[in-house]
C-alpha positions in Angstrom: -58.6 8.9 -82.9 -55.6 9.7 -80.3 -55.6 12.7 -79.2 -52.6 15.3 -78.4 -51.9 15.6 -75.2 -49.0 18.2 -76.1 -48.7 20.1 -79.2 -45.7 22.3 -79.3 -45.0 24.8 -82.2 -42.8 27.1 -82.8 -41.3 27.7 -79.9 -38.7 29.5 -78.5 -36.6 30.7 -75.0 -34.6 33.9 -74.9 -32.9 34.7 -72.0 -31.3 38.2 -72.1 -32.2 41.8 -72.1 -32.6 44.6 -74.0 -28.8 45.7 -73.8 -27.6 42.1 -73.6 -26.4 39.5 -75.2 -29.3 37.0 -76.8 -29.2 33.2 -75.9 -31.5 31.1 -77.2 -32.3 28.3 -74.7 -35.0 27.1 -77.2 -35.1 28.1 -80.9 -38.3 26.9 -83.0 -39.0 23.7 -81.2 -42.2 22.1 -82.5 -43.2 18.2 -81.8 -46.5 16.6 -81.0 -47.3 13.7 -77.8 -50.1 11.6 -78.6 -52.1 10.1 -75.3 -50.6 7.2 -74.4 -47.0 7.6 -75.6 -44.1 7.4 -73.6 -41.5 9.7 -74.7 -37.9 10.6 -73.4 -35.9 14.2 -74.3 -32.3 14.2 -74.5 -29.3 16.2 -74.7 -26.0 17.5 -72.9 -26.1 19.7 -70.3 -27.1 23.5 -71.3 -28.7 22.2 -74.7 -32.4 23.0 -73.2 -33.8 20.2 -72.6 -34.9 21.3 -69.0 -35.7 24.6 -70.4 -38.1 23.1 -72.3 -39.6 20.6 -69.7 -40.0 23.5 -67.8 -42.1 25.6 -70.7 -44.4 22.0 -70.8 -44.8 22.1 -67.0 -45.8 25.6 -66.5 -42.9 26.6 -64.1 -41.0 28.9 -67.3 -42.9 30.9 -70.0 -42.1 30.4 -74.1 -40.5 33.8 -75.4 -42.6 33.2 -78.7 -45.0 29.9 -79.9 -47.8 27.7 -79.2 -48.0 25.6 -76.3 -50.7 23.5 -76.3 -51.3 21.1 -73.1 -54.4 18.2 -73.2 -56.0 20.8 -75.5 -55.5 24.0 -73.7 -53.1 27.0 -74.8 -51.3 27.4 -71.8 -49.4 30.3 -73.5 -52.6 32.8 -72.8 -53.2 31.8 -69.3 -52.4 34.0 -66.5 -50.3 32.8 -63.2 -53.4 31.9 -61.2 -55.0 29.9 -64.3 -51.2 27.9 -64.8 -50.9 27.3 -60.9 -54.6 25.6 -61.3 -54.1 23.7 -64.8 -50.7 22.3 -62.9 -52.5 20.9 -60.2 -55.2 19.3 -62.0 -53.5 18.0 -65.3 -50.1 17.1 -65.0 -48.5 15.1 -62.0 -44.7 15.2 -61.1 -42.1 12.5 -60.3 -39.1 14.4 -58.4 -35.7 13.2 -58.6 -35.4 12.9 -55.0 -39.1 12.2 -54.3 -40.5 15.8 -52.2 -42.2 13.4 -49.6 -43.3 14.8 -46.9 -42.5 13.0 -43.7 -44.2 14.0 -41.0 -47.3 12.3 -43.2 -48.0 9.0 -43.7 -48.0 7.1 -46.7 -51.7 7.4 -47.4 -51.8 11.3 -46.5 -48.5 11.9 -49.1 -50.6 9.9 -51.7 -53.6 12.1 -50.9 -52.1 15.2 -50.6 -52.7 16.3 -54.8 -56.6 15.9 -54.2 -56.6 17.7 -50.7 -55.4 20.7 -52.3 -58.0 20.7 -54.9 -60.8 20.5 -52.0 -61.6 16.8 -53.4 -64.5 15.5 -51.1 -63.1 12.8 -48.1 -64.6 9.4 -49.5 -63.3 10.4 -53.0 -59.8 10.8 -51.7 -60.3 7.6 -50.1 -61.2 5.3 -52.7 -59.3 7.0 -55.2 -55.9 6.3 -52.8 -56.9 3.0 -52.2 -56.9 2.6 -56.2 -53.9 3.8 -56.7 -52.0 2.4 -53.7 -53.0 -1.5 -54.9 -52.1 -0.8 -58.2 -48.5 0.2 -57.1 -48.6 -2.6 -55.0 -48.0 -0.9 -51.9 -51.9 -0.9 -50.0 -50.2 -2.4 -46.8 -47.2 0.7 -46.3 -50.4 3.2 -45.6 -49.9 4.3 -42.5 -46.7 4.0 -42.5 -44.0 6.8 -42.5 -41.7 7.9 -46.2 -38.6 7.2 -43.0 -39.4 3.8 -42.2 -40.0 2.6 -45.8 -37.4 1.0 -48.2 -36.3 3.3 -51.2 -38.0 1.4 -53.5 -41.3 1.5 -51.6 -40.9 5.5 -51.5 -40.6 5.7 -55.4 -43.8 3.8 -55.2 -45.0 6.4 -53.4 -44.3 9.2 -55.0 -45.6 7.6 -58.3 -48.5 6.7 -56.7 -49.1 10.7 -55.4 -48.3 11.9 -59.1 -50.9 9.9 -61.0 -53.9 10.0 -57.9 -55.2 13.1 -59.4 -55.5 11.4 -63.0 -53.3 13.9 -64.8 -53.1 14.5 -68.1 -49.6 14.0 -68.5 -47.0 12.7 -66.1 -43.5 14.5 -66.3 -40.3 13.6 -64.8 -36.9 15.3 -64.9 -33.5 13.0 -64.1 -36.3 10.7 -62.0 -33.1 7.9 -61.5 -30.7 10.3 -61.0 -30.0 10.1 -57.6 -30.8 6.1 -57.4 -28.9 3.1 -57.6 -28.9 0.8 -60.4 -31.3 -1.4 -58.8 -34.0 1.2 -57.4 -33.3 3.0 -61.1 -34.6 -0.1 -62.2 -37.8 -0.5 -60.1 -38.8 3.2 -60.5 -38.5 2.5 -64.8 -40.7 -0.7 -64.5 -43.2 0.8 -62.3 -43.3 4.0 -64.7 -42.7 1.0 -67.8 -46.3 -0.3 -66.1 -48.2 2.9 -65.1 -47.8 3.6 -69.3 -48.6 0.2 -70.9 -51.1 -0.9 -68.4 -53.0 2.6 -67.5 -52.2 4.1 -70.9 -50.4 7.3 -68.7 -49.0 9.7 -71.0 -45.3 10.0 -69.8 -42.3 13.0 -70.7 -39.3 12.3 -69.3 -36.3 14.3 -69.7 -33.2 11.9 -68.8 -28.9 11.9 -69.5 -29.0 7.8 -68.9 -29.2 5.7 -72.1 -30.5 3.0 -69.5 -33.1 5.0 -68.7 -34.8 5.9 -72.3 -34.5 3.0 -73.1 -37.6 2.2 -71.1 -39.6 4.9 -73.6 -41.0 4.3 -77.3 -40.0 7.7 -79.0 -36.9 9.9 -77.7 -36.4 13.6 -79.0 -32.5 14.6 -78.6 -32.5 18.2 -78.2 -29.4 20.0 -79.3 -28.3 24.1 -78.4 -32.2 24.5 -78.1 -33.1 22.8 -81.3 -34.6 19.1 -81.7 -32.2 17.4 -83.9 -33.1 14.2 -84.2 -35.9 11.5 -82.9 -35.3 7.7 -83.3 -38.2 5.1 -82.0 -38.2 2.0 -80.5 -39.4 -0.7 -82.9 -38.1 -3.8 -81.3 -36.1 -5.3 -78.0 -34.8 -2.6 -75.2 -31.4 -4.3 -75.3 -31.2 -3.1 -79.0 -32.8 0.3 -78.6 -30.9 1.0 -76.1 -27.6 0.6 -78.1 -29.1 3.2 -80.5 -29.2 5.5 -78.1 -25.7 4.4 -77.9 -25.0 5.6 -80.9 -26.7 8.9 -81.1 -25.3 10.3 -77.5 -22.0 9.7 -79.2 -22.8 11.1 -82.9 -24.2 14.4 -80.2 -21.2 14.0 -77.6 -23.2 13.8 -75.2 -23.3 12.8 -71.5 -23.7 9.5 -69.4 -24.2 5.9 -71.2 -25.4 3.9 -68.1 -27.5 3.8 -65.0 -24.8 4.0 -62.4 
């Protein structure tokens, strides 16, 4: 049987204090990710769907509800306890990549099991996995500067899955790229899912973009308002997208 690998209920944001004005950036958001699924979030600007990557990923806390991450309530867990679960089960694809470039290649790849004292010849073979999986064994000691773009998305998805996380999360991952380097980051992600059975969240505006996933939540003034899956060609999926970001006015319809 699959098993959750985020279980969400009940949960809520409220920004404000105790002589202020209440907004609810989430209100009573509940969904389940099974392992394995690749599943986009949706929604204009300021209807919370950062907000609530941001609750999955550790970095904000839930006013009220249950987060549950790979089996572990990440609601009870102290500062300390959420900077450790982050470093060992989720990875992180940044819209504009965090590379570090005064390391090579091999060392930015690395860098997620150095931190987690991982012994030398395990961060070695473990690289070397990753790196010919992605396609990219000969850029290793090469430099993020002297690499094309493509090649540094590559990179950085290489870095984000090396640790074997639980759950891969990206927020706006094309938004910065062209069409065509858009396009090479979605397949590599498209392939790290089918092939590796990686568990992806992506929070996205482009309808380009989520087409790529199997099950898209559209999140609406803090409340999930509607999911569709993907039951048959991209091309067609991707025009029901179409249709829902205009029946929710909201934003961008391509991958420009």
């Amino acid at each position: 049987m699959t098993k959750p690998v985020i279980d969400i209920r009940q949960v809520s944001k409220l920004y404000g204090g105790k002589h202020e004005n209440k907004v609810y950036a989430l209100n009573n958001v509940s969904f389940t990710m099974v392992e394995g699924e690749f599943i986009g979030i949706m929604g204009a600007s300021g209807s919370g769907k950062t907000t609530l990557l941001n609750v999955i990923s550790t970095l904000d806390q839930a006013t009220e509800g249950t987060v549950m991450i790979a089996g572990t309530d990440i609601t009870r867990m102290k500062s300390g306890q959420l900077s450790d679960f982050r470093a060992k089960q989720l990875g992180f694809i940044f819209q504009d990549f965090n590379l570090l470039d005064n390391l090579t290649v091999h060392d930015n790849i690395a860098l997620p099991l150095s931190l987690q004292d991982v012994p030398a010849a395990e961060i070695k073979q473990k690289v070397k996995h990753v790196m010919e999986n992605l396609g990219i064994a000969e850029l290793a000691d090469k430099y993020p500067a002297t690499i094309s773009g493509g090649q540094r998305q590559r990179t950085a998805a290489a870095r984000a899955i090396v640790h074997e996380p639980a759950l891969l999360l990206g927020d706006e991952p094309t938004g910065a790229l062209d069409s065509k380097n858009a396009t090479s980051l979605l397949e590599t992600m498209k392939k790290l899912n089918e092939e590796q059975n990686i568990s992806i969240l992506m929070v996205t505006h482009d309808a380009m973009s989520a087409s790529y996933c199997r099950r898209i939540l559209f999140i609406q003034d803090g409340r999930l308002v509607k999911e569709i899956v993907r039951l048959g060609p991209r091309e067609s999926f991707y025009q029901e997208i179409l249709g829902v970001l205009s029946e929710y006015g909201s934003a961008r319809s391509s991958g420009e």
